[in-house]
MDAnalysis code that builds the backbone (N, CA, C; Angstrom):
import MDAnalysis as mda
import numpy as np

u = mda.Universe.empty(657, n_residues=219, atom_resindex=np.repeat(np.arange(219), 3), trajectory=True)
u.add_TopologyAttr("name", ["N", "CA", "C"] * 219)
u.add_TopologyAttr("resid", np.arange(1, 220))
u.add_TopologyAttr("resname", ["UNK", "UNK", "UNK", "UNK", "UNK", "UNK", "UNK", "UNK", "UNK", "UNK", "UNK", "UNK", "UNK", "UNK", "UNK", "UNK", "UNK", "UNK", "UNK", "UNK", "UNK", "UNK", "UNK", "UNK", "UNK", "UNK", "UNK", "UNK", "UNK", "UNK", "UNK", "UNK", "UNK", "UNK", "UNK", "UNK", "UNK", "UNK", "UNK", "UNK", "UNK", "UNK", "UNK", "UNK", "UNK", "UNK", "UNK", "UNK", "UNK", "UNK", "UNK", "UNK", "UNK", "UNK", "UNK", "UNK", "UNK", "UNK", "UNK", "UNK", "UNK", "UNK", "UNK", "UNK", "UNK", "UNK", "UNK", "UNK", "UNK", "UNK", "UNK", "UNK", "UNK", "UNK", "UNK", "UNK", "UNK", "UNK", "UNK", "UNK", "UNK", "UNK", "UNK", "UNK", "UNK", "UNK", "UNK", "UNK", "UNK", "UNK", "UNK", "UNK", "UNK", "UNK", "UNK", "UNK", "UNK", "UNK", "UNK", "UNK", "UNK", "UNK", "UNK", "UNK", "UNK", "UNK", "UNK", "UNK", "UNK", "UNK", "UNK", "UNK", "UNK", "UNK", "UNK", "UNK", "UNK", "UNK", "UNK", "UNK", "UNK", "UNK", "UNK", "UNK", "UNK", "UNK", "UNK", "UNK", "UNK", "UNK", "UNK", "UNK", "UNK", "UNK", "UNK", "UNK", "UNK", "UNK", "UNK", "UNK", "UNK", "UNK", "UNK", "UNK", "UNK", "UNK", "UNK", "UNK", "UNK", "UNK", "UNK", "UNK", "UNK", "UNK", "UNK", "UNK", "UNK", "UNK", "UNK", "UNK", "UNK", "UNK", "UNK", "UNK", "UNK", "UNK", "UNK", "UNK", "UNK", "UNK", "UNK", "UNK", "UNK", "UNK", "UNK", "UNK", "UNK", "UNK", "UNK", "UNK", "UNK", "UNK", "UNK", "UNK", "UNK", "UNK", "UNK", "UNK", "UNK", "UNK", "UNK", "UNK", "UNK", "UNK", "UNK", "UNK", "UNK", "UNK", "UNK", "UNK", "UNK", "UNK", "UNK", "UNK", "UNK", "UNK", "UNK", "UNK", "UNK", "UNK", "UNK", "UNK", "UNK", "UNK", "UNK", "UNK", "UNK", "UNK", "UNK"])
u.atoms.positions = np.array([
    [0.839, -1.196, 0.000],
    [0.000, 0.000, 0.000],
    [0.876, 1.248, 0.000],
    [0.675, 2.520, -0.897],
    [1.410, 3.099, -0.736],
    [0.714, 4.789, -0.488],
    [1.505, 5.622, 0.210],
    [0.671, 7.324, 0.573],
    [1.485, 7.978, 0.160],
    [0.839, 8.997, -0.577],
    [1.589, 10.351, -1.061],
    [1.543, 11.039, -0.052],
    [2.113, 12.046, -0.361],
    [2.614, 13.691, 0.910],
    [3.181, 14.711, 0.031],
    [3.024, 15.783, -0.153],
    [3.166, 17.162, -0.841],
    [4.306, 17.098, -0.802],
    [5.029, 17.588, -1.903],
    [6.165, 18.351, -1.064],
    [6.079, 19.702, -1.078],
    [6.604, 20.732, -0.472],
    [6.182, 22.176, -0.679],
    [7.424, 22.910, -1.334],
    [8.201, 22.619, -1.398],
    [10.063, 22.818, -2.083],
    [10.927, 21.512, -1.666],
    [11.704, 21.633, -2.800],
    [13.283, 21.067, -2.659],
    [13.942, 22.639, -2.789],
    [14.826, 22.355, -1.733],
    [15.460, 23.107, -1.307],
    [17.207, 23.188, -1.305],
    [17.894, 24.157, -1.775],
    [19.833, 23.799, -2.685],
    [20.618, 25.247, -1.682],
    [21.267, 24.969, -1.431],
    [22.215, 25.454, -0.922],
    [23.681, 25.450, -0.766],
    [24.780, 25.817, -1.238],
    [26.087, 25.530, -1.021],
    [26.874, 26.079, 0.246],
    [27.794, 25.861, 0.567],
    [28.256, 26.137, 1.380],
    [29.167, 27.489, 1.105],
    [28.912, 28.751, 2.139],
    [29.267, 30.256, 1.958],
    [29.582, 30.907, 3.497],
    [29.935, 32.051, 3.264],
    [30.315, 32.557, 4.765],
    [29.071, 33.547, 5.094],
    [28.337, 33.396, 6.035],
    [27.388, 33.914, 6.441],
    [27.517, 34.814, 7.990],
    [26.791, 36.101, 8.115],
    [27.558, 36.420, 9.278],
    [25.980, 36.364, 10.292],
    [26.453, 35.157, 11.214],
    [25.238, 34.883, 12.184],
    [25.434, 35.278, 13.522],
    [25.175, 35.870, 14.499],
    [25.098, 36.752, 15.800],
    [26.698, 37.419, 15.999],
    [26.743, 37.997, 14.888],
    [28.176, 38.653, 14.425],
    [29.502, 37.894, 14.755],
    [29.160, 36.727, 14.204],
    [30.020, 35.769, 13.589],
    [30.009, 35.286, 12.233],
    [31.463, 34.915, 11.617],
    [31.335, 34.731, 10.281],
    [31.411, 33.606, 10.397],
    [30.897, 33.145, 10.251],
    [30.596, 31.225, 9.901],
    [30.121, 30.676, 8.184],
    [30.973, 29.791, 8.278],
    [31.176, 28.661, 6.697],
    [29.993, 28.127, 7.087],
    [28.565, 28.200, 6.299],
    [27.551, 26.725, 6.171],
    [26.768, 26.819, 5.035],
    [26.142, 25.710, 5.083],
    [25.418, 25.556, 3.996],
    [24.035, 25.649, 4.220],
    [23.896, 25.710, 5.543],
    [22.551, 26.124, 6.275],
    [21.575, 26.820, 5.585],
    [22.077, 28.143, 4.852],
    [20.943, 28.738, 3.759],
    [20.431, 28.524, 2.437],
    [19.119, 27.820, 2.326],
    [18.839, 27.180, 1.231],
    [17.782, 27.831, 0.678],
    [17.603, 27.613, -0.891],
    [16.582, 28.716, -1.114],
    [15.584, 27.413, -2.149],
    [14.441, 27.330, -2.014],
    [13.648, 26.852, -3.112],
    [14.419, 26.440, -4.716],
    [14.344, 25.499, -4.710],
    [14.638, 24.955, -6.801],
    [13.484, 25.085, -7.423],
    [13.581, 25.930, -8.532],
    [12.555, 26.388, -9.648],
    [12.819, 25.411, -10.579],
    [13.635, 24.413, -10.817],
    [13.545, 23.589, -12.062],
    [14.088, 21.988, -11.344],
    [13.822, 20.995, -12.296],
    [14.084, 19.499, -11.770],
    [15.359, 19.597, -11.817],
    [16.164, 18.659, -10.252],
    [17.403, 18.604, -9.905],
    [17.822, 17.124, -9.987],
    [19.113, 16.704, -10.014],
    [18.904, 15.659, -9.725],
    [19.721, 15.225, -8.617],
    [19.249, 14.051, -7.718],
    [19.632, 13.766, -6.677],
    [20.694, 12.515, -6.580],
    [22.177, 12.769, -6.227],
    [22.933, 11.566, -6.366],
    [22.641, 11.026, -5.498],
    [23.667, 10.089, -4.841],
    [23.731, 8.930, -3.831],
    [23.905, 10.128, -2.193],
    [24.912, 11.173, -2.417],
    [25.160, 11.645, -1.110],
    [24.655, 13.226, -1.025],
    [23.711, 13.572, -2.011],
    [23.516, 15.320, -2.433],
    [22.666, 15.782, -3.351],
    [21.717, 16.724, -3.975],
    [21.406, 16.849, -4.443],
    [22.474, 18.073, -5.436],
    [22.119, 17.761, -6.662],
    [23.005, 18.954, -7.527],
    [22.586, 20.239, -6.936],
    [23.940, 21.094, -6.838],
    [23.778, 21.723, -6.311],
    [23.517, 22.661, -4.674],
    [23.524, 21.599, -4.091],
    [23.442, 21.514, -2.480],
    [25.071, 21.003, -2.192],
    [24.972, 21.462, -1.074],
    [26.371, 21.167, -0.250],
    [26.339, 21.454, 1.392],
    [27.336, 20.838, 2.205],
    [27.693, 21.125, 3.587],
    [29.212, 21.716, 3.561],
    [28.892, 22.471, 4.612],
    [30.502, 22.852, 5.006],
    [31.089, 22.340, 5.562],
    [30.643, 21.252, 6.854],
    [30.846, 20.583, 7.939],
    [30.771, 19.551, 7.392],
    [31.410, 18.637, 6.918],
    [31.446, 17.303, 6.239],
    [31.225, 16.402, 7.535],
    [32.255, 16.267, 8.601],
    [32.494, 15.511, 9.798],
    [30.658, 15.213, 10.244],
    [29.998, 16.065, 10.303],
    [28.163, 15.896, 10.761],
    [27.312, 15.737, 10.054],
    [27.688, 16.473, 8.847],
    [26.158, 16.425, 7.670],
    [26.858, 15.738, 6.693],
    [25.965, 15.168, 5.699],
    [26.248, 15.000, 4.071],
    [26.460, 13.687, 4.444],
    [26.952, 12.883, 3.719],
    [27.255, 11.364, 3.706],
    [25.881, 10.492, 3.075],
    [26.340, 9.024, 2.544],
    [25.370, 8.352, 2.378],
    [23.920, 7.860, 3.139],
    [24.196, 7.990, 4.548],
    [23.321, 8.603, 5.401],
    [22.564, 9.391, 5.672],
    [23.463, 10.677, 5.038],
    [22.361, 12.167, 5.440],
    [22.227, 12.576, 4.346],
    [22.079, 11.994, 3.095],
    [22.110, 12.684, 1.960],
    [21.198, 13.793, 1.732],
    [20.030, 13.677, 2.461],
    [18.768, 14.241, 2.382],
    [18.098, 14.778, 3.852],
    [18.508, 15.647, 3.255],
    [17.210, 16.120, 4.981],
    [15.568, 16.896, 4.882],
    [14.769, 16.311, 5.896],
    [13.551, 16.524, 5.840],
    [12.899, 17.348, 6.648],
    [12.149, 18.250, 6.288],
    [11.307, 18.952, 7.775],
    [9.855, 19.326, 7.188],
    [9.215, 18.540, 8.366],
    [7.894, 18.345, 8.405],
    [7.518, 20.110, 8.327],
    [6.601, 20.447, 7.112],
    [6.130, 21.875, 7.308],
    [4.786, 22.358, 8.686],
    [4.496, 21.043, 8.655],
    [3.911, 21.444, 9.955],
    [4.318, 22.467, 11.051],
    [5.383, 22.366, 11.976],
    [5.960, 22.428, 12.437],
    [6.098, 24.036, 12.296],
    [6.262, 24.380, 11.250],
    [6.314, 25.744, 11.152],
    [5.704, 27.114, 11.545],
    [4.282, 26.834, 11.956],
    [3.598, 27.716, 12.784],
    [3.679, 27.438, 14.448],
    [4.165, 26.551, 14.848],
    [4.974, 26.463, 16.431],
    [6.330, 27.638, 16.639],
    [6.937, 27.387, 15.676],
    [8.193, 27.869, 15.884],
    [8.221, 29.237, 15.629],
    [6.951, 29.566, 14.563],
    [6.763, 31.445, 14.478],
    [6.426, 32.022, 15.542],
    [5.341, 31.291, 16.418],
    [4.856, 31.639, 17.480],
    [6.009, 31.761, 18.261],
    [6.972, 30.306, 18.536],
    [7.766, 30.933, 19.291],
    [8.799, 31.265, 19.153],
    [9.086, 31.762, 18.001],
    [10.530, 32.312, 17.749],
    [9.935, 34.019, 17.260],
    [8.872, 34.347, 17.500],
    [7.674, 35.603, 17.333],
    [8.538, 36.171, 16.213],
    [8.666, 35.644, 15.075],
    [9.310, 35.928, 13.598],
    [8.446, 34.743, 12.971],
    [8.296, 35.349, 11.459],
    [8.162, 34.590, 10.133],
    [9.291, 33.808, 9.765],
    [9.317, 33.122, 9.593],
    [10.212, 32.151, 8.469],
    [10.327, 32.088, 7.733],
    [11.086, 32.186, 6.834],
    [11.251, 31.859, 5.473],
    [11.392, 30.660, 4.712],
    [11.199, 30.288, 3.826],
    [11.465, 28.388, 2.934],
    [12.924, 28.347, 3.508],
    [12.763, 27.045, 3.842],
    [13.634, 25.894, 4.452],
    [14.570, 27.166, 5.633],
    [13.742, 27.122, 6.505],
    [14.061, 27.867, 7.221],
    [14.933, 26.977, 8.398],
    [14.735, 25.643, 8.252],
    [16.409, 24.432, 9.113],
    [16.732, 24.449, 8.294],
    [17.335, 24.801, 7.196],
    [18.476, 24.079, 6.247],
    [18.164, 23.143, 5.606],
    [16.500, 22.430, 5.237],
    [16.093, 21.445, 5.046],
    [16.338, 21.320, 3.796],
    [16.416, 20.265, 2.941],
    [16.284, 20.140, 1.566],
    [14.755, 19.814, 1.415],
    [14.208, 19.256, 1.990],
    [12.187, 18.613, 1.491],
    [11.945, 19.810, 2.490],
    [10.987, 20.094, 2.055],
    [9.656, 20.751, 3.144],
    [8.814, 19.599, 2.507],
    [8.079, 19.073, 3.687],
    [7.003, 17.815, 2.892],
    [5.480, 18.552, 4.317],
    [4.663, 17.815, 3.675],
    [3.604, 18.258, 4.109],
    [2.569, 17.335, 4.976],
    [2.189, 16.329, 6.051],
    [1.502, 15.810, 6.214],
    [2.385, 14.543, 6.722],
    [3.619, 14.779, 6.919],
    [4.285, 13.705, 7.900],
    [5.781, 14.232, 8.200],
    [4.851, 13.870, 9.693],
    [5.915, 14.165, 10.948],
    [6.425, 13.220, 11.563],
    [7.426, 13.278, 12.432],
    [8.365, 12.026, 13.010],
    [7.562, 11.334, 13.341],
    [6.473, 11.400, 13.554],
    [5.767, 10.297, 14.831],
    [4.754, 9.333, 13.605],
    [4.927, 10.016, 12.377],
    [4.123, 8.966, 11.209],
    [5.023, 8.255, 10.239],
    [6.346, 8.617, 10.544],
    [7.766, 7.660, 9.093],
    [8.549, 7.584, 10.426],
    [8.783, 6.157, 10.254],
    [9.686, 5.270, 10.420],
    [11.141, 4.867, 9.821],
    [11.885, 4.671, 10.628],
    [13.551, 4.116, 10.279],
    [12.887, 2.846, 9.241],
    [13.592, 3.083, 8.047],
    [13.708, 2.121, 6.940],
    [11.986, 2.265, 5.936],
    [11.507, 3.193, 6.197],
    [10.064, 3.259, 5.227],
    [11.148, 4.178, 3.988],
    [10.648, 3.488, 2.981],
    [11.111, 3.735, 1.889],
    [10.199, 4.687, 1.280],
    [10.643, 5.327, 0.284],
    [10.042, 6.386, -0.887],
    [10.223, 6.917, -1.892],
    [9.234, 7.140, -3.049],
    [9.556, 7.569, -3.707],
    [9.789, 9.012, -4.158],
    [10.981, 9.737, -4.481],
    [11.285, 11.183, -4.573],
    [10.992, 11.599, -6.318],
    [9.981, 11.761, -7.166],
    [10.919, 11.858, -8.174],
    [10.768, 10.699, -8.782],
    [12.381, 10.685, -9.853],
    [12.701, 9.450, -9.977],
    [13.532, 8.948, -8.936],
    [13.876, 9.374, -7.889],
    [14.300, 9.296, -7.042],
    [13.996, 7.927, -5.874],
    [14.522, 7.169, -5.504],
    [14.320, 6.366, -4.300],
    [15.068, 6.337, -3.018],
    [14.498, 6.623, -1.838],
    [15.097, 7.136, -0.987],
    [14.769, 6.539, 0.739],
    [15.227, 6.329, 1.563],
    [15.046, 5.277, 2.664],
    [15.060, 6.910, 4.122],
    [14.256, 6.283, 4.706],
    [14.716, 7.164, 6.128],
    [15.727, 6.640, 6.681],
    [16.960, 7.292, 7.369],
    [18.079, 6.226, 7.898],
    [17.920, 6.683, 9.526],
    [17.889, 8.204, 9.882],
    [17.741, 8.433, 11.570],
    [17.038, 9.802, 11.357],
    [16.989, 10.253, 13.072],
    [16.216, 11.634, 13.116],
    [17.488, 12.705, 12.558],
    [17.162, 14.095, 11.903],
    [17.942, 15.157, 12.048],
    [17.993, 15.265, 13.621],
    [20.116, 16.082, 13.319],
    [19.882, 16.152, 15.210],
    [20.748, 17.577, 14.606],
    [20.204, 18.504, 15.437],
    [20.214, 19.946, 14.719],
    [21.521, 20.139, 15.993],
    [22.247, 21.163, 14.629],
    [23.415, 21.694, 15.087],
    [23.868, 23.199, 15.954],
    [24.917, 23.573, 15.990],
    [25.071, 24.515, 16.716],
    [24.628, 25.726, 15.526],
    [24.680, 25.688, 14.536],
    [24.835, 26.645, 13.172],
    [23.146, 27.170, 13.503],
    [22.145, 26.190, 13.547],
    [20.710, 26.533, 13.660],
    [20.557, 27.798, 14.855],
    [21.599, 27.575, 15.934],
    [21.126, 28.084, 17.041],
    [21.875, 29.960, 16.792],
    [23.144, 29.205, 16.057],
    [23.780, 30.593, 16.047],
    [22.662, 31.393, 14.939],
    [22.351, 31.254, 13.688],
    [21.559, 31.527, 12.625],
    [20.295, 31.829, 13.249],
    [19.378, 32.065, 14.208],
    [18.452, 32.684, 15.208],
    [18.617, 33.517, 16.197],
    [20.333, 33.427, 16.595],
    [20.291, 33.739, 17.558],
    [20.320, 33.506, 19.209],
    [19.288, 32.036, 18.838],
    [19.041, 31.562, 20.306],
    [19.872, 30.300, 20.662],
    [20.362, 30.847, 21.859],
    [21.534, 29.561, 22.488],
    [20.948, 28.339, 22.779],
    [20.215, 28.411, 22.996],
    [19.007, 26.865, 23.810],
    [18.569, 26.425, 22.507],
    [18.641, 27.121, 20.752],
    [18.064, 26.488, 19.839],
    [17.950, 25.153, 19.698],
    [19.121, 24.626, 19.331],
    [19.845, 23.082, 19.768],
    [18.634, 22.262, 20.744],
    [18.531, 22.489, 21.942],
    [18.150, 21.859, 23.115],
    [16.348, 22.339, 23.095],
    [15.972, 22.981, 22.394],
    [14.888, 23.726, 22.310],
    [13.813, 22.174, 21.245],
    [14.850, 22.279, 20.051],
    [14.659, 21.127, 18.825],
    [14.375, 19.796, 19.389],
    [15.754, 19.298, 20.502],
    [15.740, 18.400, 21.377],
    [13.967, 17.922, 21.683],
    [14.166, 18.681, 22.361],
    [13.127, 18.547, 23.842],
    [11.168, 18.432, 22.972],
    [11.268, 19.197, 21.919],
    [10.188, 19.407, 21.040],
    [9.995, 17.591, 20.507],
    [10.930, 17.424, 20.038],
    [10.880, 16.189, 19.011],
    [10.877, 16.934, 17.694],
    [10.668, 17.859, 17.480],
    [10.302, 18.783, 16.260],
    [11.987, 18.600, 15.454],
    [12.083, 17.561, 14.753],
    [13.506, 17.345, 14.724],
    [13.849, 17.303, 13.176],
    [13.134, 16.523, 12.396],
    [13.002, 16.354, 10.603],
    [13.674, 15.128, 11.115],
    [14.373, 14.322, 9.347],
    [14.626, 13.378, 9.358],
    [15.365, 13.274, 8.462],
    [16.211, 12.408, 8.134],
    [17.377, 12.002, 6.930],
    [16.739, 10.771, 5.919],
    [17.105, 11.282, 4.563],
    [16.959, 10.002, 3.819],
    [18.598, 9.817, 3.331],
    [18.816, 8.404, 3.096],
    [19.981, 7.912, 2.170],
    [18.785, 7.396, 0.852],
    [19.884, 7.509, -0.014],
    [19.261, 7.319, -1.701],
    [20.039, 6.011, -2.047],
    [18.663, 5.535, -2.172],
    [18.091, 3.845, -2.875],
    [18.839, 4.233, -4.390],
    [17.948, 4.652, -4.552],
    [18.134, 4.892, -6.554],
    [18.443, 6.355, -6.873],
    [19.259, 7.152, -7.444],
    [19.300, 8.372, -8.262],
    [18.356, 8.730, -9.065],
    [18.152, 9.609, -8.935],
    [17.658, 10.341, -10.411],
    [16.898, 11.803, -10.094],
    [15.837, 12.709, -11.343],
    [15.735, 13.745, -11.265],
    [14.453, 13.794, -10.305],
    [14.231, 14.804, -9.954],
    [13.431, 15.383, -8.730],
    [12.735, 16.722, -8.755],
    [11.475, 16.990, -9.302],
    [10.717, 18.330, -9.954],
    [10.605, 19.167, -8.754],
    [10.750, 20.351, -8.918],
    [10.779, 21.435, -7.427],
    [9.999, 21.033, -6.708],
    [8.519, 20.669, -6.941],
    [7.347, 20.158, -5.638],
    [6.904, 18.776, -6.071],
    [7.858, 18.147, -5.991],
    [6.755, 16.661, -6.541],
    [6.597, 16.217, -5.588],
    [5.755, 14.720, -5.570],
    [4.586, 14.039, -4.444],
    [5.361, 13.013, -3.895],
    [5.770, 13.047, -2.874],
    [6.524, 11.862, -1.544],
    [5.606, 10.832, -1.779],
    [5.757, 9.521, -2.808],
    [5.361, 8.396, -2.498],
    [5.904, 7.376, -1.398],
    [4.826, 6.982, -0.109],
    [5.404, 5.759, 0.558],
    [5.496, 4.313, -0.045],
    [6.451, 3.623, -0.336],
    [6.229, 2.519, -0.776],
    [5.905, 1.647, -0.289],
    [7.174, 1.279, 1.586],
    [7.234, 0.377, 2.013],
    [7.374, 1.321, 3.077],
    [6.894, 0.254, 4.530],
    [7.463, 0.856, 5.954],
    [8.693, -0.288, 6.572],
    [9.172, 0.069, 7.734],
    [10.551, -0.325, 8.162],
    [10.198, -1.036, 8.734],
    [11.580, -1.719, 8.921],
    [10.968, -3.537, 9.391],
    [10.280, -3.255, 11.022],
    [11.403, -2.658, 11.699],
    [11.092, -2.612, 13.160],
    [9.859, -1.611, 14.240],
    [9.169, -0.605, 12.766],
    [8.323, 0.296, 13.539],
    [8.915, 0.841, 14.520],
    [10.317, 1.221, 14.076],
    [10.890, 2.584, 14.838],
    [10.523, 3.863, 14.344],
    [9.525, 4.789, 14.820],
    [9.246, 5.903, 14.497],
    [10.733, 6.903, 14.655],
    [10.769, 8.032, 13.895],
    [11.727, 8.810, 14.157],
    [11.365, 9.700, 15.850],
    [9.998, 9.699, 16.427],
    [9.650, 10.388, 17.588],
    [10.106, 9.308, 18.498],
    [9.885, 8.175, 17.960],
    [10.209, 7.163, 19.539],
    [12.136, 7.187, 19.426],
    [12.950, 6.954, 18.340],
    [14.354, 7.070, 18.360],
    [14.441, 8.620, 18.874],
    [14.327, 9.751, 18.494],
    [14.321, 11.031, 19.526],
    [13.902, 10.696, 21.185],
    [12.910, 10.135, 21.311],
    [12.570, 9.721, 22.567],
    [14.006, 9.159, 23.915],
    [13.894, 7.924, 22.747],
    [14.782, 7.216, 23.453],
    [16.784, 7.962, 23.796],
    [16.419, 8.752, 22.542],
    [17.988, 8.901, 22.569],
    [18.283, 10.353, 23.819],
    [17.113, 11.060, 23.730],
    [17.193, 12.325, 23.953],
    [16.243, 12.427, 25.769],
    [15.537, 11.609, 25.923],
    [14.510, 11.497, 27.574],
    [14.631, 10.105, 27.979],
    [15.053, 9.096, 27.336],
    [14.623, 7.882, 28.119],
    [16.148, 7.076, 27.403],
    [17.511, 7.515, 27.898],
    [18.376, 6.786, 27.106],
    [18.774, 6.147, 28.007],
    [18.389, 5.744, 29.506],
    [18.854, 4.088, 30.167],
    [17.678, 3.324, 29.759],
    [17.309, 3.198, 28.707],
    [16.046, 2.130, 28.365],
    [16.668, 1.049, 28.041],
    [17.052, 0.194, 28.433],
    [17.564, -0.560, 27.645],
    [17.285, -1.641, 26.525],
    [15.665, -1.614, 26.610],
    [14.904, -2.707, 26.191],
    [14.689, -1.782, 24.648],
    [14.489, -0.632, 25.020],
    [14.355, -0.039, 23.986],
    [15.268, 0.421, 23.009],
    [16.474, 0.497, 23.567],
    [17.918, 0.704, 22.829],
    [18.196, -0.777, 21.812],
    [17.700, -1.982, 22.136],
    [17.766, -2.677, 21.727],
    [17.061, -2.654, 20.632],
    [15.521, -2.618, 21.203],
    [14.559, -2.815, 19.890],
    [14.964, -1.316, 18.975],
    [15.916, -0.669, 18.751],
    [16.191, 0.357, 17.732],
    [17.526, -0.352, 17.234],
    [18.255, -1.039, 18.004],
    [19.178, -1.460, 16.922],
    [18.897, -2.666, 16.117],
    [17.894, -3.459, 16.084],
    [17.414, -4.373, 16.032],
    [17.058, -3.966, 14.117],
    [16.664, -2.597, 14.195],
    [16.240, -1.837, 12.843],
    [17.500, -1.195, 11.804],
    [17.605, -2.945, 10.500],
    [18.633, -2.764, 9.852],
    [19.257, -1.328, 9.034],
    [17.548, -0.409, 8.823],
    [18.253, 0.890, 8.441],
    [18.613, 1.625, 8.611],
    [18.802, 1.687, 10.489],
    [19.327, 2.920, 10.926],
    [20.446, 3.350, 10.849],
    [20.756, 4.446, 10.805],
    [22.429, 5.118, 10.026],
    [23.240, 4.522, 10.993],
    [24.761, 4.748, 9.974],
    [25.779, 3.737, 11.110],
    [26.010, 4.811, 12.456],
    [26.002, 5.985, 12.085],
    [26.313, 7.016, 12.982],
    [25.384, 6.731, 14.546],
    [23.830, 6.909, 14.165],
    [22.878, 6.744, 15.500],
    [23.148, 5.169, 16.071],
    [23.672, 4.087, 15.204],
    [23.744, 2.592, 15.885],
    [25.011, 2.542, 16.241],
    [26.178, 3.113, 15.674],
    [27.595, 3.587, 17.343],
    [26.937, 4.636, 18.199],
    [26.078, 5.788, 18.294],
    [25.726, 6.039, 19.501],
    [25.180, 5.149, 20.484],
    [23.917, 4.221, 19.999],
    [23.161, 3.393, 20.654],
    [23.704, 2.633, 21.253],
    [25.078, 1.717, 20.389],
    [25.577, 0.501, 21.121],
    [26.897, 1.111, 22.320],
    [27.009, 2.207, 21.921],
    [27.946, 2.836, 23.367],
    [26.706, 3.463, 24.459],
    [25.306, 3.767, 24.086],
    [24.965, 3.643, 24.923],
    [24.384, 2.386, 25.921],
    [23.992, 1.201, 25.136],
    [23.921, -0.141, 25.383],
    [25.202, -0.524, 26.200],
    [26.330, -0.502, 25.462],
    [27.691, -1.000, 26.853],
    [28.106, -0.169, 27.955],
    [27.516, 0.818, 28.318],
    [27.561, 1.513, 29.366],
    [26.417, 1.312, 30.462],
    [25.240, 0.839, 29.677],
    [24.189, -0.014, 30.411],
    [24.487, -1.071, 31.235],
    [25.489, -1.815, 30.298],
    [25.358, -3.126, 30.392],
    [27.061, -3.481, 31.088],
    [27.381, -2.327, 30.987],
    [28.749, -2.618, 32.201],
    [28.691, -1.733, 33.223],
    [27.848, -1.435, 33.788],
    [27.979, -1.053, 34.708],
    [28.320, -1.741, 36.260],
])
C-alpha cells in the first residue's frame, strides 16, 4: 500500500560565509527553493552542499527533511516569520511528521528512491543563525527534529513533486520514539535494543546506541 505527501520545495544550498550573531561562519545552512528538476545523487542533491562534512552529508544524510507542519509552532515561538527551508532542510514535505515515518520506510522522490536512515539532530549553526543559544536543546526537547533520507536509486526530482510511501521499516521505529529514546529515556535498555534491532538505521545513531547499550550493560 502506498501514501503520497506534498512536497512544498526542494530546497539547494552551497556552502558560503554567512555572518550569524556577528560571527562569520562557513555553512550551507541557507537554502533557497529549486525552480527547475534537480537531480539527486547517492550523497547530495546537484547543487546543495555542507561545510561541515564531519556531521552532515554522507550516504546517510544525503537528504534532509522537515515536516512543514511544524512551522507555525516555531513562528509563534521564535515571534518571527520564516522563510522556505528555514532548518536548512532540503524537502519541506507536508503531512508527515516524526511520529508517522519510520527508520527504513522507503520512498519515492521523483525518480528518485530514498530510505529514512535516523532523526535530524540539529546543530550549533541553527542556534547561532536565530540567535538563540538553547536552539539546539529547544529542537531536542520538542521532538520537532526532521529526518534524513539515504538514496536507494538516483535520479531527477521536480521542485514540488509528491513523496510516495512505498514500504514501511521492518522494526516500527518511528523517528519520535528514536528522539525519545535517545534524547529522555536513554537508560532504556529494552528499547535501545529494539532500535538497533532496525537494519536501516544510520551507522552514525547505531555507534551512539551501542555505546549507549555497553555503558548499560557494564555497569
Amino acid at each position: 500500500m502506498t501514501q503520497d505527501y506534498s512536497v512544498l520545495s526542494i530546497n539547494l544550498g552551497k556552502p558560503a560565509i554567512h555572518e550569524f550573531a556577528g560571527r562569520q561562519i562557513n555553512s550551507g545552512i541557507i537554502k533557497r527553493p529549486a525552480d527547475s528538476p534537480v537531480m539527486l545523487y547517492k550523497t547530495h542533491f546537484d547543487g546543495d552542499g555542507q561545510a561541515d562534512l564531519k556531521n552532515h552529508g554522507g550516504p546517510d544524510k544525503a537528504v534532509c527533511v522537515y515536516p512543514a507542519e511544524h512551522y507555525s509552532y516555531w513562528e509563534t515561538t521564535l515571534a518571527r516569520k520564516l522563510p522556505a527551508a528555514a532548518f536548512g532542510e532540503n524537502v519541506t514535505v507536508k503531512g508527515l511528521a516524526e511520529q508517522d515515518v519510520w527508520i527504513g520506510d522507503v520512498f519515492q522522490l521523483g525518480e528518485a528512491v530514498v530510505q529514512v536512515s535516523q532523526p535530524r539532530q540539529p546543530c550549533v549553526k541553527l542556534a547561532l543563525k536565530y540567535g538563540i543559544k538553547d536552539m539546539v536543546l529547544r529542537v531536542q526537547q520538542t521532538g520537532f527534529t526532521g529526518f534524513y533520507f539515504r538514496v536507494l536509486e538516483e535520479g531527477y526530482v521536480d521542485p514540488r513533486p509528491v513523496l510516495k510511501r512505498l514500504s514501511r521499516g521492518k522494526e516500527s521505529i518511528s523517528v519520535w520514539y528514536a528522539n525519545e529514546v535517545k534524547y529522555r529515556d536513554s537508560g532504556n535498555l529494552s528499547a535501545i535494543e529494539e532500535i538497533l534491532r532496525e537494519e536501516a538505521l544510520s551507522e552514525s545513531w547505531r555507534e551512539s546506541f551501542l555505546k549507549k547499550r555497553d555503558r548499560l550493560t557494564n555497569v
